[in-house]
C-alpha positions in Angstrom: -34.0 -14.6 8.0 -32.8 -15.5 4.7 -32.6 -12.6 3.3 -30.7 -11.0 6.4 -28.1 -14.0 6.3 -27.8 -12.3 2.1 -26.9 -9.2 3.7 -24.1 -10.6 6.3 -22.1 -12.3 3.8 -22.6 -9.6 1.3 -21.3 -6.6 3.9 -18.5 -9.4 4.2 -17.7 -10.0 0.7 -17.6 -5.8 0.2 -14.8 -5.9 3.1 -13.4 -9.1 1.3 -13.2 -6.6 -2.2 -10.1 -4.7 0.0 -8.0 -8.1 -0.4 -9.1 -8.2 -4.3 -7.7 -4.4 -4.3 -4.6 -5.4 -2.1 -3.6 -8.1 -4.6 -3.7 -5.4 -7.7 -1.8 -3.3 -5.5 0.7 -5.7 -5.2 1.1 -6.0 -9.3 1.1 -2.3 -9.7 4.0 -2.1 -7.5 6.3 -4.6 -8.8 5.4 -3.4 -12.2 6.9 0.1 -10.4 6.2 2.9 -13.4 4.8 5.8 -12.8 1.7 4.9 -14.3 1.2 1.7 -11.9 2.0 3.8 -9.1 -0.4 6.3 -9.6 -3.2 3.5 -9.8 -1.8 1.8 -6.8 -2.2 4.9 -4.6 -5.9 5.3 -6.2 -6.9 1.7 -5.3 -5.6 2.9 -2.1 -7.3 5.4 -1.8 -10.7 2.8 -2.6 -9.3 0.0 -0.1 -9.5 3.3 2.0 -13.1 4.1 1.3 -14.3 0.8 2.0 -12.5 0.3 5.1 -14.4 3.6 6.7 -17.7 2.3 5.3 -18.0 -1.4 6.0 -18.5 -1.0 9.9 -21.2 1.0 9.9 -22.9 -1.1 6.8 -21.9 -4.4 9.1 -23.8 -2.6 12.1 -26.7 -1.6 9.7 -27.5 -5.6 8.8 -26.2 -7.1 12.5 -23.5 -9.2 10.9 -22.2 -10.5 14.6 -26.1 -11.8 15.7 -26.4 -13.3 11.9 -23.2 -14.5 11.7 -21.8 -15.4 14.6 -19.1 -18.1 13.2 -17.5 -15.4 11.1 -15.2 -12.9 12.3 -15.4 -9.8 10.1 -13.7 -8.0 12.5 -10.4 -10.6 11.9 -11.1 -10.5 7.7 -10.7 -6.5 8.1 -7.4 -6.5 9.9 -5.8 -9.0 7.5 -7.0 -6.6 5.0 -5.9 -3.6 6.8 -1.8 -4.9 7.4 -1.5 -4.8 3.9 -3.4 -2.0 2.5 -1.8 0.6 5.4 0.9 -1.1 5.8 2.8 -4.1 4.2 2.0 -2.9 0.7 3.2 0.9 1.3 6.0 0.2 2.9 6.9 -2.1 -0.3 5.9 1.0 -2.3 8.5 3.1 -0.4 11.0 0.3 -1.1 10.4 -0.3 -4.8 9.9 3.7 -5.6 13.5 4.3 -4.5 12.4 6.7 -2.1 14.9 5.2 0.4 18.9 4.6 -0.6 19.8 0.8 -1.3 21.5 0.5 2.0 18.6 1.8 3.7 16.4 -0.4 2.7 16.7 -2.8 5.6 14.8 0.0 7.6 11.6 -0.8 6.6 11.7 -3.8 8.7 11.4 -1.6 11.7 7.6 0.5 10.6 6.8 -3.3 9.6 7.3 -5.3 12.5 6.1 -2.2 14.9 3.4 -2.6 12.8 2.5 -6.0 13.3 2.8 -5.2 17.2 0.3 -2.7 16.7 -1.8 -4.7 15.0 -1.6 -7.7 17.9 -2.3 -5.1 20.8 -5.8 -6.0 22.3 -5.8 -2.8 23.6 -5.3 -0.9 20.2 -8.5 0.8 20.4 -9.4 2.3 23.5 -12.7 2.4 25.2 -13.8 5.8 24.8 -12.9 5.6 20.9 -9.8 6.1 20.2 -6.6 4.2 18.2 -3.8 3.5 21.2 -0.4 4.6 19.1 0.1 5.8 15.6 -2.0 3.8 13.6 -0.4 2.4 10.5 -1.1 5.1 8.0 1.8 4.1 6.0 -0.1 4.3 2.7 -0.6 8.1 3.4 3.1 8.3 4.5 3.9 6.3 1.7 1.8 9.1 -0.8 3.7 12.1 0.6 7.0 10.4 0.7 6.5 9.5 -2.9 5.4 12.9 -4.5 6.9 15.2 -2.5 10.5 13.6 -2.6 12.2 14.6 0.5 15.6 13.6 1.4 16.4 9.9 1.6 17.8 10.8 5.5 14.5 13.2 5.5 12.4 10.1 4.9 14.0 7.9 7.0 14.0 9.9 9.8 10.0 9.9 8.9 9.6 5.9 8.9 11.5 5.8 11.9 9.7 8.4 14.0 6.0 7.0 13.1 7.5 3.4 14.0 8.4 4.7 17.5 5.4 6.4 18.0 3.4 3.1 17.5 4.6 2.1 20.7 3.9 5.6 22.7 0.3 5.2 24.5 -0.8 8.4 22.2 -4.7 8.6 21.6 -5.3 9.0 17.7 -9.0 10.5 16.7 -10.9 7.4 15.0 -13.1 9.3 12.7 -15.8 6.7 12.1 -16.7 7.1 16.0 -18.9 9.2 17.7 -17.6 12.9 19.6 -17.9 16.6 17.6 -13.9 16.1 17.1 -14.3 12.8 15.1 -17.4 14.3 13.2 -15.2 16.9 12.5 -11.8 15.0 11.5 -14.3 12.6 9.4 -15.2 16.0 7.0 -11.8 17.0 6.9 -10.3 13.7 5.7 -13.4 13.4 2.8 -12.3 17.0 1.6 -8.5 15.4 1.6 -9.5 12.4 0.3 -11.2 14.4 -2.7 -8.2 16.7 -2.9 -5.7 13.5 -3.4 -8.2 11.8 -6.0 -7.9 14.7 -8.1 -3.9 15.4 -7.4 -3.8 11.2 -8.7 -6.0 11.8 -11.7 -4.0 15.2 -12.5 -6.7 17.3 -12.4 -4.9 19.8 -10.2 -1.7 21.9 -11.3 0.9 23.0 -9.8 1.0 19.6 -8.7 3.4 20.2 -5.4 1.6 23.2 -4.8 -1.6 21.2 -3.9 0.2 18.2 -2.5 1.5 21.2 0.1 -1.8 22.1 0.7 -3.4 18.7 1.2 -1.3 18.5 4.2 -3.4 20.1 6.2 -5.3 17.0 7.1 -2.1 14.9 8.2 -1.1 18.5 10.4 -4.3 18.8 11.7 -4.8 14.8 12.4 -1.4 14.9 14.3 -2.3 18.4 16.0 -5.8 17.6 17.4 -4.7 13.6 18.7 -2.1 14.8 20.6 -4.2 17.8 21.5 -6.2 14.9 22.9 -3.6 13.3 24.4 -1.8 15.7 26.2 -5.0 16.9 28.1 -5.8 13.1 28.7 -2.6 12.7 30.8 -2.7 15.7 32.2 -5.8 14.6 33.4 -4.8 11.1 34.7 -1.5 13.1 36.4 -3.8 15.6 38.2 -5.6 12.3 39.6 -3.0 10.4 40.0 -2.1 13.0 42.7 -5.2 13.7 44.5 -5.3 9.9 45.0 -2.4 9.9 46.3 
């Protein structure tokens, strides 16, 4: 038993390692030079990793049954508002990706954010995120590198923001389902792809930060995919019942 109780808090302190990363994040980005923000999007990147591995480890070693006083489920989403969310969206702000006076902005992903976040329903019950899911750090990547437009970029903030409220399904890779199998192979190919765009191993650089964008297309493509046929479904019942 002791040993097991070992393994609870250690599957906890390795989800606990994504606050450590958050708080160098948060140095990197006030420091704001292009070398600290190239090791703040790979520390991401990490915080990233860990997140999509530390459910199934906390599954492995039956951290709710050992631990029942401890919510690990809580510590993760702490973890996650800043690592997806608060912390790119500062990025965003202190790369000057946005004009001064747009600034203010930012409020809006944030605090739709934070709804997200609160929603009890945010995952749904056959596996699935319930509106866009806060992947500002990846919206935070492209919007760094690629440079688009301030108004461009804006108009990208703002649109994600709205869509948090929109009762989309988004694929949840780490679930069950040939789609998520599938999504989760994809986005470890991307993942690789970025790792080596961040340590410059790739060149051109734009060239391949086009081509990474396969996985935030085909993300977008197949959950809507998803949730288009899901309320076509629900309509076409919605009428025989009736």
């Amino acid at each position: 038993m002791r040993a097991r109780t070992l393994l609870a808090w250690g599957v906890h302190l390795y989800t606990a390692l994504g606050l450590v990363i958050a708080a160098v994040v948060a140095v990197l980005v006030v420091r704001g030079d292009a070398g600290s923000m190239r090791s703040a999007f790979l520390l991401m990147l990490v915080a990233t990793a860990i997140d999509a591995s530390d459910g199934s480890l906390a599954r492995a070693v039956h951290v709710k049954r050992v631990l029942p006083g401890f919510d690990g489920r809580r510590l993760d989403d702490i973890i996650d508002f800043h690592t997806y969310t608060s912390l790119p969206l500062l990025l965003v702000w202190r790369s000057g990706v946005l004009r001064p006076e747009q600034a203010p902005w930012l409020l809006v992903p944030l605090l739709a954010s934070a709804y997200g976040f609160s929603q009890a329903d945010a995952k749904t019950k056959d596996g699935y995120f319930r509106g866009f899911p806060s992947y500002w750090n990846v919206v935070a990547f492209y919007l760094y590198y690629l440079r688009p437009s301030s108004t461009g970029a804006l108009a990208v903030l703002l649109v994600l923001a709205v869509l948090t409220f929109v009762p989309a399904r988004y694929l949840y890779p780490s679930h069950p389902g040939a789609l998520n199998r599938w999504t989760a192979v994809l986005a470890a190919l991307w993942a690789a792809l970025v790792l080596l765009i961040l340590v410059g191993a790739v060149h051109p650089v734009r060239t391949w930060l086009l081509v990474s964008l396969y996985f935030p297309a085909w993300y977008m493509g197949a959950s809507w995919a998803v949730t288009l046929r899901h309320w076509s479904r629900a309509r076409r019942s919605r009428i025989a019942a009736g």
